[in-house]
C-alpha positions in Angstrom: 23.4 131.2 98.7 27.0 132.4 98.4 29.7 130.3 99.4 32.5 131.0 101.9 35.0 131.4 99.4 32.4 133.8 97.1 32.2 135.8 100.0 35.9 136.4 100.3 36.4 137.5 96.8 33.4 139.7 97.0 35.4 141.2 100.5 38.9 141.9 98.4 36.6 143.6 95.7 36.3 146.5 97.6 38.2 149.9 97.1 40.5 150.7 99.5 39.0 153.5 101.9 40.6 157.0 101.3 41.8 157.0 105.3 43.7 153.7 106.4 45.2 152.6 109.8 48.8 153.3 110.2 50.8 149.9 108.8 47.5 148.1 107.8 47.2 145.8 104.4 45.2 148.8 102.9 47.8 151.2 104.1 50.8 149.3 102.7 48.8 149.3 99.6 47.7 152.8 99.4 50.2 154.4 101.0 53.3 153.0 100.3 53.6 150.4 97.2 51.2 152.8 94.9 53.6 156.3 94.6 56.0 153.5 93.5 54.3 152.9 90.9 54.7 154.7 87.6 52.5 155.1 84.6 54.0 151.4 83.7 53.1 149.4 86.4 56.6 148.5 87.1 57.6 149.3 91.0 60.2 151.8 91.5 63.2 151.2 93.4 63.6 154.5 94.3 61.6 156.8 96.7 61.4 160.5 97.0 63.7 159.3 100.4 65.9 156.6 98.7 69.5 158.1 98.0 69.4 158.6 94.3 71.8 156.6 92.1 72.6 158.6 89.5 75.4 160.1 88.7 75.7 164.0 89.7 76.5 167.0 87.8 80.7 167.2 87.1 82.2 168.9 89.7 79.3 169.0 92.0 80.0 170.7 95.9 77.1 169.2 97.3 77.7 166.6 100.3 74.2 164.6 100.3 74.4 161.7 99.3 77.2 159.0 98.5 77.0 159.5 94.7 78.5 163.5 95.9 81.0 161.8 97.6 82.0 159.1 94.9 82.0 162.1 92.2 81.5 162.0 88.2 84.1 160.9 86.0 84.6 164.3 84.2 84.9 166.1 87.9 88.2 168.9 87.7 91.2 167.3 89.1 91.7 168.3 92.5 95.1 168.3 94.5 93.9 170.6 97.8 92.5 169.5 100.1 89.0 170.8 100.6 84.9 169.8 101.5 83.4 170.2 98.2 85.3 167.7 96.1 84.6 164.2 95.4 87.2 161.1 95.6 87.3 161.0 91.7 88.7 164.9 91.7 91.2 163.8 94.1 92.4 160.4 92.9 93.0 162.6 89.7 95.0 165.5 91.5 96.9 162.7 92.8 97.5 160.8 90.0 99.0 164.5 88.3 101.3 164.7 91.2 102.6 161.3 90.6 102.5 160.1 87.0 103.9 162.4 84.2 102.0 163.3 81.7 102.1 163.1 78.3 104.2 164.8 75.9 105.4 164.7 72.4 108.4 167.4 73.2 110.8 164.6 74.2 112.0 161.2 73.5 110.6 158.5 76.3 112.4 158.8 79.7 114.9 161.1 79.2 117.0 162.5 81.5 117.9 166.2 80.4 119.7 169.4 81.9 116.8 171.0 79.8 117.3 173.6 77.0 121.2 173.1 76.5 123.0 171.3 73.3 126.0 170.2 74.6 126.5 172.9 77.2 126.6 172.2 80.9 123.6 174.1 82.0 125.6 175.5 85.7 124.4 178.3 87.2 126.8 180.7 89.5 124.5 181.6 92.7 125.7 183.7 95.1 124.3 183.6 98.7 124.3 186.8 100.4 126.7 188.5 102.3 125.4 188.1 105.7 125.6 184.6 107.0 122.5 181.8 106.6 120.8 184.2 104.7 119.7 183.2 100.7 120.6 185.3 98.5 118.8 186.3 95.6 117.2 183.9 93.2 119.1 183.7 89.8 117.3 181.5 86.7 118.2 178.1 86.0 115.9 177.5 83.5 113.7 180.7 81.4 110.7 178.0 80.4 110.8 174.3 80.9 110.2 172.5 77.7 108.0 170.1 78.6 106.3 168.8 81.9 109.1 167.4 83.7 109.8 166.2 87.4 113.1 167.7 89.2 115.5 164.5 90.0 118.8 165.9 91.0 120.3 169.2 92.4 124.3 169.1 91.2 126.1 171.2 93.3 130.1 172.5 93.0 131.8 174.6 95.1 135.4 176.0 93.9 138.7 177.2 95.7 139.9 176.7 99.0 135.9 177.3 101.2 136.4 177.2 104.8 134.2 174.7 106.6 130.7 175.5 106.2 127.1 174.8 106.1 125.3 175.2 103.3 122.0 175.7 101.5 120.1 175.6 98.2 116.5 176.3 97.8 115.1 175.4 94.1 112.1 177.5 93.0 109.4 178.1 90.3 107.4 181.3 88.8 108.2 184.2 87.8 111.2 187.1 88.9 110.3 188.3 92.2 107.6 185.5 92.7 109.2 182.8 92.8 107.8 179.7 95.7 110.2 177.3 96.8 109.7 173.8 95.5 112.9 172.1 97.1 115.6 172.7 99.8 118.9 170.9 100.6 121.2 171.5 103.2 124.8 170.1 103.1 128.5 170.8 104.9 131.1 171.0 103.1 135.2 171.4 104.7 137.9 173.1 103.4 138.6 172.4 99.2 136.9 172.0 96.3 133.3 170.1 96.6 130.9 169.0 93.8 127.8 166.8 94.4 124.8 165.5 92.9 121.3 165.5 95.7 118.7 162.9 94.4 115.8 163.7 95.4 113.9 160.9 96.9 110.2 162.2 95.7 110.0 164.0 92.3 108.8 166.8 91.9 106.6 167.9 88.9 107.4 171.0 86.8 105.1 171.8 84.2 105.8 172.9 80.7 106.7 176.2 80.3 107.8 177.1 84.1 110.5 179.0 84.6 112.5 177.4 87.4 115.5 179.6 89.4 117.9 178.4 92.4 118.7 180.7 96.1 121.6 179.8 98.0 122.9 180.8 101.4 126.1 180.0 103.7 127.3 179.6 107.1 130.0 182.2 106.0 128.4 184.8 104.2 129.3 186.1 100.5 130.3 182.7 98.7 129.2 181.7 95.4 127.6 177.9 94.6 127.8 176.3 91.1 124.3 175.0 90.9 122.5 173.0 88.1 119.6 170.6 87.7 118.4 166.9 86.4 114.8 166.8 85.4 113.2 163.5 84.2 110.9 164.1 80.8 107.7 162.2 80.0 107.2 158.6 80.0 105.8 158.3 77.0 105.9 160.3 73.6 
């Protein structure tokens, strides 16, 4: 005569009915542990409704999962603002915008008026006739020599100028296309004035850009001496 305990083996040697009761042993069994469960034996950790932890695809615009979010280490650099791009495209947009990149143009850290040899690189700019209106844009700089960030406007105004108000607009592109990339506004009296405007935030110029100045006066039909400080590289 079988014993209690024979009995309850011979009970869990039973196969588990193809139709189970919602949450039941058999269910959790059936049901839920046993599409875990590949080929190996091993339990999955993921489930056809488990976020998935790899890595996507570089540049990926899907918005999912975290991973899209988070992003892929080769993801495009990104410095607009958008709804497809992931926090690794932006941190490297931003890290462009504020770290300069490499270059083996120029020594470390230099300071340059770029493409002169000894020459003050001034620029006559003449505003236009009518007053606080900019004249039109004359080149500072034909191509920038290496990726550089704009530091300082120097200014000079010469001969006897009335009091007036002043402004400079520093641009980059090409003739007739040029965007404005910086603006200053200062008053100057009666005399000769010259200046230098630090700017307070850098702001990047890349290799090869061709970079012009606009100017414009209280007045109307004056002329402003205007030149540039760019800062090359940190490193070689």
């Amino acid at each position: 005569m079988a014993t209690e305990y024979q009995r309850e083996v011979a009970a869990l040697d039973v196969a588990i009915p193809a139709s189970n009761t919602v949450d039941s042993v058999n269910d959790i069994l059936l049901d839920q542990i046993k599409p875990r469960l590949p080929a190996s034996g091993t339990i999955s950790t993921i489930a056809a409704s488990d976020i998935p932890l790899a890595v996507p695809a570089a540049n990926a615009t899907t918005n999912t999962d975290e991973r899209d979010v988070v992003g892929n280490k080769t993801d495009a650099a990104v410095s607009t603002v958008g709804t497809t791009n992931s926090i690794i495209a932006y941190i490297k947009g931003l890290l462009g915008m504020i770290v300069p990149s490499r270059t083996a143009v120029t020594a470390t850290g230099v300071i340059v008026e770029d493409g002169t040899s000894g020459t003050p690189s001034i620029v006559a700019v003449a505003t236009n006739a009518a007053a606080n209106t900019f004249g039109s844009w004359v080149e500072l700089d034909t191509s920038a020599s290496a990726d550089s960030w704009l530091r300082g406007i120097n200014v000079g105004l010469s001969g006897n100028w009335a009091n007036n108000t002043n402004v400079i607009e520093i641009g980059t592109g090409a003739a007739a296309s040029e965007a404005s990339k910086a603006r200053i506004s200062f008053y100057t009296a009666a005399g000769i004035f010259t200046g230098l405007f630090t700017l307070s935030i850098p702001i990047k110029i890349a290799s090869g850009t061709r970079i012009a100045a606009r100017t414009a006066c209280g007045g109307g039909g004056q002329t402003i001496q205007v030149g540039i400080s760019i800062y090359q590289s940190l490193e070689t």
